[in-house]
N, C-alpha and C positions, 0 to 999 in steps of 0.2 A: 504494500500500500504506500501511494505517493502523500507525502503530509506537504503543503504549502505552509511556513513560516513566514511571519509579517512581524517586522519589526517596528516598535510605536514606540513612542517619545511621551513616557509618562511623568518626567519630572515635573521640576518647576521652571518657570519663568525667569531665565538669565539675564537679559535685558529690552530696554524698551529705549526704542529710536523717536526721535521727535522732529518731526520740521520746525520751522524757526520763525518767522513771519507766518502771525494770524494765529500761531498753535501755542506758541513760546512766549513769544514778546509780538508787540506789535499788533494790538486787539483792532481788528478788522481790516489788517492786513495793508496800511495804506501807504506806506514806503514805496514798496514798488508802483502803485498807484501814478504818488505825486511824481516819482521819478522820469516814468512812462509818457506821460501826459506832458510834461516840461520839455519835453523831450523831441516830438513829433510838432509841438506848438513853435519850437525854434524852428523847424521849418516846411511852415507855413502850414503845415495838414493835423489840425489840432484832431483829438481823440475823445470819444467820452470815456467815463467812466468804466461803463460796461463795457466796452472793446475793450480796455488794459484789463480789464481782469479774465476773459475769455482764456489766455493761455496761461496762467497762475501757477505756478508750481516747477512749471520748464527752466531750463538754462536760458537766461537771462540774451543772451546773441540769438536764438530760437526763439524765443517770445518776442523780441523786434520781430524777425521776421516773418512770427505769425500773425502778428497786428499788422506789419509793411503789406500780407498780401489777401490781407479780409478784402471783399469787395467794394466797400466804398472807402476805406481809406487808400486803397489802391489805386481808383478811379479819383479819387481827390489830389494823387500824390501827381497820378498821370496829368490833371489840369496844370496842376500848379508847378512842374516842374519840365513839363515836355515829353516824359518817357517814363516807360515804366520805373520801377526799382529793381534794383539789379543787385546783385553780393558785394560789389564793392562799397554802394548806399548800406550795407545792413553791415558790413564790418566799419563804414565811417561813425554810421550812430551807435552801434555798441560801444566803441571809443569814444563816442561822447557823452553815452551813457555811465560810462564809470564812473566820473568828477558827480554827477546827479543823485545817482542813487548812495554815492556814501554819505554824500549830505543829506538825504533824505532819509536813512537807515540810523543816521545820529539823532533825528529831527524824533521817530517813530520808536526810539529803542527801549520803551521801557516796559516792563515785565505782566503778562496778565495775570488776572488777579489770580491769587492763591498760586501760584507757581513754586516760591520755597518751600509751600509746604507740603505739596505734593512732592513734591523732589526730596525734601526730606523723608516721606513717610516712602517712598521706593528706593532711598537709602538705608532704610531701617530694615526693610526685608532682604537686602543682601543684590537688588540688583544693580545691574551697570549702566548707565545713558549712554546714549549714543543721541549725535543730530546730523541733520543733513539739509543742502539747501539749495535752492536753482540760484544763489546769488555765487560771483566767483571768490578766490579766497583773500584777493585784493578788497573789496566789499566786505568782508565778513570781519576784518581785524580789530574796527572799532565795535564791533558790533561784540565780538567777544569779549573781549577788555571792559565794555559797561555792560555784559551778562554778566561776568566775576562779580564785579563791583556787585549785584544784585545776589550774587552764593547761588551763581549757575552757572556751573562747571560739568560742560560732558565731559563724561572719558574717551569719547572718539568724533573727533568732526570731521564732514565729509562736503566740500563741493563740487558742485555739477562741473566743473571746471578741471577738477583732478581725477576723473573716472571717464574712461573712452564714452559711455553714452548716459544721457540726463536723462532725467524722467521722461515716459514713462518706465525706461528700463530699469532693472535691480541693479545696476550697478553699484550706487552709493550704498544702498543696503546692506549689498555684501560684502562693500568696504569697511564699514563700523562695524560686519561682526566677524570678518579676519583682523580688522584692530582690537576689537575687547575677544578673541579669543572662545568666541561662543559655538556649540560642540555642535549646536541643533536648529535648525533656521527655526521647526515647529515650538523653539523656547523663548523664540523673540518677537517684541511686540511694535510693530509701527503704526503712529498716530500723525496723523496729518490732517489738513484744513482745508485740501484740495483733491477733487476727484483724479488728476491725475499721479499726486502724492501715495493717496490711495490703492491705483493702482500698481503703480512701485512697487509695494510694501506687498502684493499679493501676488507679483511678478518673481518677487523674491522668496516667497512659501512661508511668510510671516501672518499672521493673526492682526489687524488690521482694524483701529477704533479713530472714526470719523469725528472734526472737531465740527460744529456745524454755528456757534453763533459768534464764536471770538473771533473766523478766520471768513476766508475769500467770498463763501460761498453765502455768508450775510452779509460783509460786506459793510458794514456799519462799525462805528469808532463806539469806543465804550460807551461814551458820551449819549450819542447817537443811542444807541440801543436801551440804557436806560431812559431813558425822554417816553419812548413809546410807551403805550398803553398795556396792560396785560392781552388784550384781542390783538393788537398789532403785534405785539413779541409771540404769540404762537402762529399767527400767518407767517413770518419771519421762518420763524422755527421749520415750520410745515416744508417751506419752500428752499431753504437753506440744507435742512435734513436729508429732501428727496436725489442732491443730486450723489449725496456720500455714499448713498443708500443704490442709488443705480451702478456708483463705480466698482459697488461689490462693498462696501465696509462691512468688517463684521460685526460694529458698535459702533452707534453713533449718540456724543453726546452734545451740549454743549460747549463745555469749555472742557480743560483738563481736570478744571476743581473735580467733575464727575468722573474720574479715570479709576481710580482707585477700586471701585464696586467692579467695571469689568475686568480688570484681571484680578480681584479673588472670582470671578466667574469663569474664566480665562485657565486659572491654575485648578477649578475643579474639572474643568473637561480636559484640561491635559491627565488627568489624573484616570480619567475614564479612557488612557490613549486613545482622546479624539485631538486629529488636526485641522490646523488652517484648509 
């Protein structure tokens, strides 16, 4: 008699990845935003709001030019400039985008709510952070340096910028966890604020908890979001939630403050050897 052996991943949860804008710091994500928008206004083919956040989550040279060739900024860019855009148009505004978005990444950097304490209390269980981010690692320096300053400290950063491909591939994924040394992809957890972060994180064979009101996909500054009414924050909710929820998340909460409940949910179904 032939017996089929399957091997499962019943421990615990080793660590958990976080993106950084909208998930982290940066409540409604709007650094890259102002960045975006300053950006395309310098010449001449301004942007709304909703087109910069369309590619959210991407490498940052990739997110130009997935705004440079939406339809009608393409069609604006063609008025106003003579010809289409072309790669060397999209490596001139990544160059210009640099000097923008650090200034804007200083402007946006501060910590969303409940962040140390969550970080402390999955310090307390023994696991390891990881983050990663479609910004490059030239962008990211300040942005580090005033996370410390706030006692957010991952043990492994990854940008889209030092891994042959950005999201939506695992690359960066499985960068932090050949950096923290993690034995089991089914023990790691990534959380992001964009569906295509998202899909990263399930690309990669990670367990996967959607942030839906700090980050992209509401799209609203703290500020902003407390103002509404309770009826408007779960239309919010509602509409912010569905797209975490089509990218495949396997939890979708709010903010981080709620992260804590799914992985004790998290480490009892590893415990049942069920995976991502």
């Amino acid at each position: 008699m032939n017996y089929i052996w399957q091997r499962r991943y019943t421990g615990p949860i080793q660590a958990v990845i976080f993106d950084w804008a909208g998930t982290t710091v940066d409540f409604g994500c709007m650094a890259p935003i102002a960045a975006f928008r300053q950006l395309f206004a310098r010449q001449q083919v301004p942007i709304t709001q909703a087109e910069a956040r369309i590619p959210m989550g991407t490498e940052k040279r990739e997110h130009i030019r997935q705004i440079a060739h939406m339809p009608r900024v393409a069609g604006l860019w063609q008025s106003v400039h003579g010809r289409p855009v072309d790669d060397d148009d999209i490596d001139r505004l990544y160059e210009a985008l640099v000097p923008l978005q650090i200034e804007a990444i200083a402007q946006y950097a501060d910590p969303v709510p409940h962040l140390t304490t969550v970080m402390g209390a999955l310090r307390e269980r023994g696991y390891l952070i990881g983050a990663n981010t479609g910004y490059s690692s030239e962008m990211m320096a300040g942005l580090l340096d005033a996370a410390a300053d706030c006692g957010y400290r991952p043990d492994s950063n990854v940008c889209a910028t030092e891994v042959p491909r950005g999201r939506p591939a695992p690359d960066m994924c499985l960068r932090n966890m050949v950096e923290l040394g993690i034995n089991n992809v089914s023990a790691c957890v990534k959380v992001d604020d964009t569906p295509v972060g998202i899909e990263e994180g399930l690309n990669a064979g990670l367990w996967t908890v959607g942030v839906a009101i700090s980050g992209n996909e509401a799209g609203l500054s703290l500020a902003e979001w407390q103002s509404l009414s309770a009826a408007e924050q779960q239309a919010v909710r509602l509409r912010a939630s569905a797209g975490l929820q089509r990218a495949g998340a396997h939890y979708v909460i709010d903010t981080i403050a709620d992260l804590v409940s799914c992985l004790d949910d998290i480490e009892l179904r590893l415990s049942r050897g069920e995976t991502p």
